[in-house]
N, C-alpha and C positions, 0 to 999 in steps of 0.2 A: 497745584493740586495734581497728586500722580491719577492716571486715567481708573476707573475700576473696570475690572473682570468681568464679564459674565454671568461669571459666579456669585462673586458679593455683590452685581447689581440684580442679582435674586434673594439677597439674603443671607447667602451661606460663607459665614468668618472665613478668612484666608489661614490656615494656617503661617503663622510666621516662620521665619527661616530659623529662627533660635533658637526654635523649642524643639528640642530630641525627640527623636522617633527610633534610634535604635538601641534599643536593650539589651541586646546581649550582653551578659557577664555582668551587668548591671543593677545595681541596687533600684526596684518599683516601688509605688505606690503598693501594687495588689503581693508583692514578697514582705516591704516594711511591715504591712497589717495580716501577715499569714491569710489572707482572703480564700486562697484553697481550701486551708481546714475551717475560717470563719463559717464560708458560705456553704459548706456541705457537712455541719455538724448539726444540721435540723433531718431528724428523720422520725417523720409521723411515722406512728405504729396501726394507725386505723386498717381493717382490710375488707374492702377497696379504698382506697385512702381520702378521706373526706378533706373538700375544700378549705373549709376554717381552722383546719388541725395548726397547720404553718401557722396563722397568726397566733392559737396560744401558746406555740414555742416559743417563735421570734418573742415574743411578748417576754414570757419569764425569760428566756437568754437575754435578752438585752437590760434585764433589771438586774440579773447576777453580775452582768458586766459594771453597770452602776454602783451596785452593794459591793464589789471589787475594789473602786474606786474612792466612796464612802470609807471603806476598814482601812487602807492605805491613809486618808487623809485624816482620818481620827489619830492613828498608831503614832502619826507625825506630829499632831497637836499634841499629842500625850507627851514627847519626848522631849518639844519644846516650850512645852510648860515647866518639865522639869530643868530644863536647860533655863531658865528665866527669861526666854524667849519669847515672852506674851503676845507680840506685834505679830510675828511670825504665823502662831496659834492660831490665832485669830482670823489673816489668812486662811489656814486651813478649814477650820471652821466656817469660814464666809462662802468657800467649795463647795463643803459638805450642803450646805443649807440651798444653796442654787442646783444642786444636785436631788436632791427630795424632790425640792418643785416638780421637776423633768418628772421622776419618778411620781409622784403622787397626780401629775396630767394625762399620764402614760395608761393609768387606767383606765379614758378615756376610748381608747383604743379599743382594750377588750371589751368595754362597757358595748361595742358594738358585735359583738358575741351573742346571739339572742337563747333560749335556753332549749329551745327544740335542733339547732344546731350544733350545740357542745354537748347535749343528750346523746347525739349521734356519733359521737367521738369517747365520749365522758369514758366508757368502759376500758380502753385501751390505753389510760394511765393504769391503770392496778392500784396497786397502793401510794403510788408518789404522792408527793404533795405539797405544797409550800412549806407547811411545817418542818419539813426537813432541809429546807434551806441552808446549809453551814455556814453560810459569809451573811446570813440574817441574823444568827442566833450570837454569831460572834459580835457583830455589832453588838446584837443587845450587851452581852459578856461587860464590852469597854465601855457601854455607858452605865453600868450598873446595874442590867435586871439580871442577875448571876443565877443558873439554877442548875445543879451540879448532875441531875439526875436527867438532862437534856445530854449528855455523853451518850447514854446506851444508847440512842437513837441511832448514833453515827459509829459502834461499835465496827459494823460492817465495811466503815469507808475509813482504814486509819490516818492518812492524811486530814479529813476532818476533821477524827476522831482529838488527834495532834493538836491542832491547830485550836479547837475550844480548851484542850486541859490546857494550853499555855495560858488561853485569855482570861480561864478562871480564876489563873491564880495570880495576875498580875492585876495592877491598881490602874483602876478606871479612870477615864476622862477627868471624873470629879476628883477621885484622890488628889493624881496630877496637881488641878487646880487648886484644892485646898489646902496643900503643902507648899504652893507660889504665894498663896495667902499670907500664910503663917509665918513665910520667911518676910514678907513685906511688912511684917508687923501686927499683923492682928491678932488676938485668943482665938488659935483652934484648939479645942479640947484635945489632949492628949489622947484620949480614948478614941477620937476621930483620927487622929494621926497612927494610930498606934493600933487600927483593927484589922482583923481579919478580911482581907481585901476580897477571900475566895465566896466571901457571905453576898448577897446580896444587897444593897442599898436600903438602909431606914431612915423614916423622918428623926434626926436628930436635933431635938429642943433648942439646943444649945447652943445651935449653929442659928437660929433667927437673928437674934441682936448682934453678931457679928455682920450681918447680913445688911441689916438695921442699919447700922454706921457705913459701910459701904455706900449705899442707895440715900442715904438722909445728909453727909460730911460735906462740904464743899471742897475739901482738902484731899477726897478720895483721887488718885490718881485716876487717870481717864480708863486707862485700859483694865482695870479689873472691873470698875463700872460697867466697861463695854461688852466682856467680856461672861459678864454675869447677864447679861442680855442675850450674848449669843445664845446662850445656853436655852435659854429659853425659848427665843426663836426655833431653835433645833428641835428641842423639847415636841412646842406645837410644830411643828412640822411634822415631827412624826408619828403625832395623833390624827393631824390630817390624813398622811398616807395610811393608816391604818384603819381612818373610818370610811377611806374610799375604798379600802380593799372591801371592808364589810358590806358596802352596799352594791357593790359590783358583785360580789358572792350570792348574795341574797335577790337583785336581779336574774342573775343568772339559773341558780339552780333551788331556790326558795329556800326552807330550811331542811334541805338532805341532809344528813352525814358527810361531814370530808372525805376526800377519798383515801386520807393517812388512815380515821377511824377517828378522827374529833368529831363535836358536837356540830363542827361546819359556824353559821350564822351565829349562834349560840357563844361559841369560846373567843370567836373575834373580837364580839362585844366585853367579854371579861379583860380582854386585852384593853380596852380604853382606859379601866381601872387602875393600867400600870402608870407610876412615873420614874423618871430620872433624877431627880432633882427638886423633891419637894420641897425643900425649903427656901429655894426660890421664889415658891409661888407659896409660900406661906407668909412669907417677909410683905407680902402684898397687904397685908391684912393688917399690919404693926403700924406701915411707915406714915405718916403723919394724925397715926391714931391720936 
């Protein structure tokens, strides 16, 4: 047994001889993650600059970082569904949804915001607001809640601007899937293969008793089984995150106005109304009827 130091017989790790200490011209941890521009792209507008401002930046920054990640692994599931890359998909999917979690825990965080202290900040957003989200709205895009008249928002940011007219007119998550369906053998209605991808998502009748046979077959292959799960998962996940948004809004500042000019409390709630994918959960109602 080598003798110990002084040092580590107070506690304090030795550094080892191994581990680099000198960087020059060298590839860091804080260069890999741009931690320069990371760390100093929070700049409260409050004036004198209030305490709690930092946390509901860091807060929404590090959720866009998230929603980054999310639109990335969707756009990837989307491509390997049409690659017949189910296994893979699914993967991505399986990201996405441990991903929510984080994000729908997250507002935990703010939850500790109390509403005389973002009162005191509240003024020095202006108009921003989460509504204006562009890596929110495009998710929504690829999972189907399509609404073409959400462009002018972002008329002013043309990279946004960009980036929704692409996602509008391309086919969703669910198309994706519904065309790996059809090629696996099942009756997709032609009219579900064949619509207007730029519309928003409807319950379509016609798609339950395919759905039917999927969830009821013993012969269904596992992965579109599984697969018609995830979605669902997803689905509630991101009704979760959306009713924790609402009641963290509604703790916070009761039912004001947003500061975009929504109803605030009010529109959040109309958003529970949306889904992705209702005939997933409509098929619920058939299967051993």
């Amino acid at each position: 047994m080598s003798p110990t130091t002084p040092a580590e017989a107070e506690g304090v790790r030795k550094i080892e001889d191994s581990v680099r200490t000198d960087f020059h011209g060298a590839m860091t941890y804080g260069r890999y993650l741009a931690l320069d521009q990371l760390l100093h792209a929070q700049h409260p507008q409050s004036q004198p600059e209030h305490h709690d401002e930092l946390l509901f930046i860091v807060q929404h920054q590090t959720s866009e970082l998230w929603l980054k990640l999310v639109l990335h692994e969707l756009l990837e599931a989307r491509r390997l569904m049409d690659a017949d890359d189910l296994g893979k998909a699914l993967k991505c999917l399986a990201r996405v949804k441990a991903i929510q979690r984080t994000l729908t825990e997250q507002w935990s965080v703010l939850g500790t915001l109390t509403p005389r202290e973002y009162a005191q900040f509240r003024g020095s957003l202006g108009n921003s607001s989460g509504f204006q989200s562009y890596q929110y709205r495009a998710i929504e895009f690829v999972l189907g809640n399509k609404h073409r008249g959400m462009l002018k928002v972002f008329t002013s940011e043309p990279e946004a601007h960009a980036l929704l007219s692409r996602v509008l007119e391309e086919p969703t998550v669910y198309d994706a899937f519904l065309r790996l369906i059809a090629r696996s053998g099942y009756d997709i209605p032609e009219a579900v293969l064949n619509r207007d991808v730029s519309e928003p998502w409807t319950l379509h009748e016609d798609l339950v008793p395919v759905f039917q046979r999927i969830y009821e077959e013993d012969s269904t292959p596992w992965g579109l089984y599984e697969a018609c799960e995830s979605l669902v998962d997803l689905e509630d996940n991101f009704q979760a995150w959306r009713f924790r948004h609402l009641r963290t809004v509604q703790r916070t500042i009761g039912f004001k106005r947003g500061t975009g000019g929504s109803s605030g409390v009010d529109f959040l709630k109309r958003a529970l109304d949306l889904t992705f994918f209702p005939e997933l959960y409509a098929v619920r109602t058939e299967i051993g009827a």
